[in-house]
C-alpha positions as CSV (number, residue, x, y, z in Angstrom):
1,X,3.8,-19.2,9.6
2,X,4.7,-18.4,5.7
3,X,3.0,-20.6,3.5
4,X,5.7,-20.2,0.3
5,X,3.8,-20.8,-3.2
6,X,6.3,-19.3,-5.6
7,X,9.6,-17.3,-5.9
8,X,9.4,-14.9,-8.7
9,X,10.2,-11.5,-9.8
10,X,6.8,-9.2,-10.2
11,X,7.6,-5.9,-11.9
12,X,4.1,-3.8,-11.7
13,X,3.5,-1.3,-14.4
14,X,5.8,1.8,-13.9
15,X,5.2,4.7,-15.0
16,X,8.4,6.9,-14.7
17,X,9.4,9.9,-13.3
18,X,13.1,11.3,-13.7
19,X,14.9,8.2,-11.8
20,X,18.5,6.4,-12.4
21,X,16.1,2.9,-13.3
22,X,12.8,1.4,-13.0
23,X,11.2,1.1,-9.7
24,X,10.4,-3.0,-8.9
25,X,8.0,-4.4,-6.1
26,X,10.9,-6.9,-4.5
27,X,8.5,-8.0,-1.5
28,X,4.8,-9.6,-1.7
29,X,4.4,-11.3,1.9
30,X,0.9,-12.4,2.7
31,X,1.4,-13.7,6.4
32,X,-1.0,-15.7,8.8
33,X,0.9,-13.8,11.8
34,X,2.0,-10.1,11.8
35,X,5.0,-11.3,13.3
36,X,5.9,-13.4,10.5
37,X,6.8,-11.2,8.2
38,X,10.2,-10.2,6.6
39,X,9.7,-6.9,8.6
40,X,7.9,-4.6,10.8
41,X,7.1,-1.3,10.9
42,X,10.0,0.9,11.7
43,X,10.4,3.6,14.2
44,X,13.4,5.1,12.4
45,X,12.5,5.1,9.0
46,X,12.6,8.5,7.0
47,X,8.9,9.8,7.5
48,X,8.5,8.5,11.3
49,X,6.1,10.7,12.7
50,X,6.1,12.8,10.0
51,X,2.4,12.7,9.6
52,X,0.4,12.1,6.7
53,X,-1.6,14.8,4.5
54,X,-5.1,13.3,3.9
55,X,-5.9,15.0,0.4
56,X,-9.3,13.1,-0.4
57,X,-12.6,13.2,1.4
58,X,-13.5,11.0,4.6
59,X,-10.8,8.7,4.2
60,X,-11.5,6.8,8.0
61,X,-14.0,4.6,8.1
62,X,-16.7,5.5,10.6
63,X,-15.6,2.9,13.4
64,X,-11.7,4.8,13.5
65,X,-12.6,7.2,15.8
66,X,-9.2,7.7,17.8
67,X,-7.0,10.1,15.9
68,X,-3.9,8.0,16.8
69,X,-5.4,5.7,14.5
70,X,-5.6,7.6,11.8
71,X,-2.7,9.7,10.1
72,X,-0.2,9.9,13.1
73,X,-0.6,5.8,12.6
74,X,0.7,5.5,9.1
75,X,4.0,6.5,10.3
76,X,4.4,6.2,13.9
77,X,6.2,2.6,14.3
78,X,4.1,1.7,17.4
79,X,2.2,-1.5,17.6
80,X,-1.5,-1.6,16.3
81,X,-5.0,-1.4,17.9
82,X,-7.7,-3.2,16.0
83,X,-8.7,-0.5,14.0
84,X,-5.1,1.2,13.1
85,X,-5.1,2.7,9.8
86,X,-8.8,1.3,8.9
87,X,-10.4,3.4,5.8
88,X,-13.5,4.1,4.7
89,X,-15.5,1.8,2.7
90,X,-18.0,2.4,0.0
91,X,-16.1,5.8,-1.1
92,X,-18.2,6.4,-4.5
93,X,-21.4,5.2,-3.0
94,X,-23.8,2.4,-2.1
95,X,-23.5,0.5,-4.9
96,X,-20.7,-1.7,-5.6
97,X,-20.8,0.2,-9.0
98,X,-20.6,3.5,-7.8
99,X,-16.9,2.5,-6.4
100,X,-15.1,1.8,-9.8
101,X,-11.5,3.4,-9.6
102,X,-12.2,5.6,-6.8
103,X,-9.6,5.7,-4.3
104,X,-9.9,5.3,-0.8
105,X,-7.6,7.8,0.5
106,X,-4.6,9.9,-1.3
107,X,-2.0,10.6,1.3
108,X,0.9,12.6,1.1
109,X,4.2,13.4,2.7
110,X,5.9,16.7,2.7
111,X,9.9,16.9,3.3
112,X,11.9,19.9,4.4
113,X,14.3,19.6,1.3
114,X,15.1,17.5,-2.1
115,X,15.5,14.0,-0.6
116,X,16.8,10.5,-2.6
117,X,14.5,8.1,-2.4
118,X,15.3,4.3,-2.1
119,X,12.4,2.5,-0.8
120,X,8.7,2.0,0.5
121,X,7.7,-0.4,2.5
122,X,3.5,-0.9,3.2
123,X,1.9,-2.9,5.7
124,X,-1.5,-3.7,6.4
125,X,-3.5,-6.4,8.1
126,X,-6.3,-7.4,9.8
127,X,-5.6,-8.8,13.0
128,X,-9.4,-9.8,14.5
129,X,-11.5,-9.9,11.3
130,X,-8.8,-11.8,9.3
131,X,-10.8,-11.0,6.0
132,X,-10.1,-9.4,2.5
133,X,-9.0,-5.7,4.5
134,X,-5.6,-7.4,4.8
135,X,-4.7,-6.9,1.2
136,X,-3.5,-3.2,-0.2
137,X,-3.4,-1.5,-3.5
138,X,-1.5,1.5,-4.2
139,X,0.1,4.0,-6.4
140,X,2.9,5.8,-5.7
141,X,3.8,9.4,-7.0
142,X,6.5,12.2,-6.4
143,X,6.9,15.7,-6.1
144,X,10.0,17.7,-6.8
145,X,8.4,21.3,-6.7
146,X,10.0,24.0,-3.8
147,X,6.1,23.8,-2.1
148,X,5.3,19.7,-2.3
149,X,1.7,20.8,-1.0
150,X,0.7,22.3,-4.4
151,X,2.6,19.3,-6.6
152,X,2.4,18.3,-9.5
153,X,3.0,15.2,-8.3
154,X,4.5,12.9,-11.2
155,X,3.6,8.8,-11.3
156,X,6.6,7.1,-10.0
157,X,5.0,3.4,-9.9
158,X,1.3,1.9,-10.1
159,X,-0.5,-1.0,-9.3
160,X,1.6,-2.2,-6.4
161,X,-0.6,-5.5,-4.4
162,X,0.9,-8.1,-2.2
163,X,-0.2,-11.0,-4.5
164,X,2.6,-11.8,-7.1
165,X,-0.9,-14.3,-9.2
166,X,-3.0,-10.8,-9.5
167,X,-6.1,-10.1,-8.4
168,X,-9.0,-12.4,-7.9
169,X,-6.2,-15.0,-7.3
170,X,-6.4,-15.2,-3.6
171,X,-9.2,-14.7,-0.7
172,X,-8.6,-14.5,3.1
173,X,-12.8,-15.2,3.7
174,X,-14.0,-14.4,7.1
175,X,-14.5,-15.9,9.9
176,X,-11.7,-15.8,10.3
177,X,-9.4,-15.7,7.0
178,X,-6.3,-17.6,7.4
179,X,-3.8,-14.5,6.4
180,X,-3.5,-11.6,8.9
181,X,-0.7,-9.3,7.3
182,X,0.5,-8.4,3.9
183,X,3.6,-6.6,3.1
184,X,4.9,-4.4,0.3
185,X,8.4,-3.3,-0.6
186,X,9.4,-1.3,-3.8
187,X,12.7,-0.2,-4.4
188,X,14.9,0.0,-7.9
189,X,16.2,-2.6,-9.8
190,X,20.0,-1.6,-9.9
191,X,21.9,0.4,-7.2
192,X,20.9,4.1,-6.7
193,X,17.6,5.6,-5.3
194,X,14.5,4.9,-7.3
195,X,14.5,9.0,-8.0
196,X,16.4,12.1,-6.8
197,X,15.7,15.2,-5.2
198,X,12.1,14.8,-4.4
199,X,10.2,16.7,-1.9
200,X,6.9,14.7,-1.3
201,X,5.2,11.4,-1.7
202,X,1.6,10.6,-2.8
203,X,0.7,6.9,-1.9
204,X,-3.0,6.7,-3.5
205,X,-4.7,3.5,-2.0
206,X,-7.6,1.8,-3.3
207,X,-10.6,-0.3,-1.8
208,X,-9.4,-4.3,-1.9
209,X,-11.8,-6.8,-1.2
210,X,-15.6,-7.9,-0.8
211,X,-18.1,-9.3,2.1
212,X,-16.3,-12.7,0.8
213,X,-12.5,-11.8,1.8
214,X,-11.1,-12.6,-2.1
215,X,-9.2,-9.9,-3.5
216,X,-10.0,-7.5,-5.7
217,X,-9.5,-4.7,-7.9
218,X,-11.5,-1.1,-8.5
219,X,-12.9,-2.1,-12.0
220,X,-16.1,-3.3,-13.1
221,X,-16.1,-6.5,-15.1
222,X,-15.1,-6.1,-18.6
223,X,-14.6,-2.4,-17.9
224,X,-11.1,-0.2,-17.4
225,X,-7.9,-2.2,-16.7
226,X,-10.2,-5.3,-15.0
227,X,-8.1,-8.0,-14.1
228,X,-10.5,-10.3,-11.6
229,X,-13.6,-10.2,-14.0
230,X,-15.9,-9.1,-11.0
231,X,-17.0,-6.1,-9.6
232,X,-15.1,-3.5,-8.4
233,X,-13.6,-3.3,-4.5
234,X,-15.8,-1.6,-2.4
235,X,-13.9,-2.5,1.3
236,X,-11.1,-0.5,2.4
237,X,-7.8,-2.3,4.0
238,X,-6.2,-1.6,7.2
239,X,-3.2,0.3,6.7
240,X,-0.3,-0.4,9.7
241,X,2.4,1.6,8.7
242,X,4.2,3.2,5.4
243,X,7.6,3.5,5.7
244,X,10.1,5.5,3.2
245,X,14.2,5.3,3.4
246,X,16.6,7.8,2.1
247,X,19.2,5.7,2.2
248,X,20.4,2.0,0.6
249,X,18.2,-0.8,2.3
250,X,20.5,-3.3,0.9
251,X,17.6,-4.6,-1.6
252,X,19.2,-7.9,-2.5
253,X,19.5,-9.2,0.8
254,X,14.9,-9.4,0.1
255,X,14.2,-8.7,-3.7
256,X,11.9,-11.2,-5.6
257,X,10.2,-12.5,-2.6
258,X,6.9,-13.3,-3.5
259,X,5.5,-15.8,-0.6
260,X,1.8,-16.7,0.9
């Protein structure tokens, strides 16, 4: 079941790359059921099993064991084991300090040639803790250089989350939480692809929650771009699936859904 709050556009900062317009998050779903939301992971998306670069250090937490539940699961449009795409907590140390604005894994994708890109599509979820690892947080950046490995990859859009009222605003506390799944989808504000001719994707994700499920973000109180007034994140979400298209998706038949 949905539990529908609000309907309203939420435009996150961009930063731009060369694009035709502004990339826009369309999609915030915070579900209590997987099954519930708008979509599901694909199997014929763009980067199906095209599997993921992990460019930052001991990105799986120390429970994800099973290498299909690591990068091959970020793209592989199967259905999920409890601990499918789970990253590592605690990233910049044992403090809840020590984790301000560190990320909790950089993944990239590497293409074969220039590609359009329309849209991404993130899922995560939590489907036995039911806690604040259901929420995600990420930045998103492209490549146009003839060997994507060595970038420079260029800030497409930032500060993409699931909850349209910010962080801080809402908490999934355990046991259990009453969301299991959030979804993501960013895609351009007019027709066209968000940019052209790209040849790799960075999606940066960062830690989301506390021991107390609410939501939050990777500054210290009072410090950076704070926006909960708390400290910073210092567990990492579940990530199900990242899907990217190269074609239309047809973005008004979803844009400005904003629902939990």
């Amino acid at each position: 079941m949905l539990r529908i709050l609000t309907l309203s556009l939420v435009v996150c900062w961009v930063l731009m790359a060369p694009a035709f317009s502004a990339p826009q998050v369309d999609v915030q779903v915070l579900a209590e059921n997987r099954g519930d939301l708008p979509f599901q992971p694909s199997a014929d998306d763009d980067i199906n099993l095209n599997v993921a670069t992990m460019t930052s250090p001991t990105p799986w937490h120390p429970v994800n064991t099973n290498p299909a539940d690591q990068e091959a699961a970020f793209t592989d449009g199967l259905d999920l084991g409890p601990l499918t795409g789970l990253l590592n907590d605690f990233l910049g140390g044992p403090e809840p300090i020590d984790n301000e604005n560190v990320p909790a894994a950089v993944a990239e994708w590497y293409f074969s040639g220039p590609q359009d890109l329309y849209e991404i599509r993130v899922f995560s979820g939590n489907s036995g803790g039911r806690d604040g690892r259901i929420f995600h947080h990420y930045d998103v950046a492209t490549t146009t250089s003839a060997n994507p490995a060595l970038g420079p990859f260029t800030p497409l859009i930032e500060e993409v989350i699931p909850v349209s009222t910010g962080f801080g605003s809402v908490g999934n506390p355990n046991p259990p939480g009453l969301y299991e799944a959030a979804l993501t989808v960013v895609n351009n504000d007019s027709d066209g692809p968000m940019i052209s001719g790209v040849t790799g994707i960075q999606v940066t994700f960062y830690m989301v929650s506390e021991t107390s499920g609410a939501f939050r973000d990777d500054w210290d109180a009072g410090n950076g771009d704070d926006r909960d007034g708390a400290p910073p994140a210092f567990e990492s979400p579940l990530i199900y699936e990242v899907d990217a298209f190269f074609t239309d998706q047809n973005p008004s038949a979803v844009e400005n859904w904003s629902i939990y």
